[in-house]
C-alpha positions, 0 to 999 in steps of 0.5 A: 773543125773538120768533120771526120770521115768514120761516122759518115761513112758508117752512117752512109753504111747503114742508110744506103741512100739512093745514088748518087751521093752528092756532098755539097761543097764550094769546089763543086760542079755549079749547079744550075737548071740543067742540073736539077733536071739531070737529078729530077729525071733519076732515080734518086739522090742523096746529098751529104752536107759540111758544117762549118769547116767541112768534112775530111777529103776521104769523104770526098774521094772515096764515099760521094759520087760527086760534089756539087756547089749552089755558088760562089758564097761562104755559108756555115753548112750545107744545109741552106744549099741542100734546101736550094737543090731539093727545091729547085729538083721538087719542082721539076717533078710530075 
């Protein structure tokens, strides 16, 4: 099942996140300490995560920044990659 795009984008909507708004997927830019330390020197950043499936394409091309993958492996959601990214940045950070 893929998620569908209305309640994230409503939800993105109501929350306005810190940019950039990353959704973690298997097709993403690879992210590695060079990264953490891009996203540790900002301002901020939010990241969006799939379940199972994922989320319909639209999220990606029109509500995220960016996509972003922790690797080269199958996982049921992104919440396992979203505490790699936040752990890897955490640390970083005075």
């Amino acid at each position: 099942m893929v998620m569908t795009p209305e309640p994230l984008f409503a939800a993105v909507e109501s929350a306005a996140p810190p940019r950039p708004l990353l959704l973690l997927s298997a097709s993403g830019r690879r992210f590695d300490q060079a990264m953490a330390r891009e996203l540790a020197t900002g301002e901020g950043f939010s990241l969006v995560c799939g379940r199972y499936e994922g989320v319909d394409q639209r999220v990606a091309d029109h509500l995220c920044d960016g996509e972003l993958s922790v690797g080269d492996y199958v996982l049921s959601g992104g919440e396992a990659a979203a505490l790699v990214v936040i752990e890897a940045v955490g640390r970083l950070l005075p």
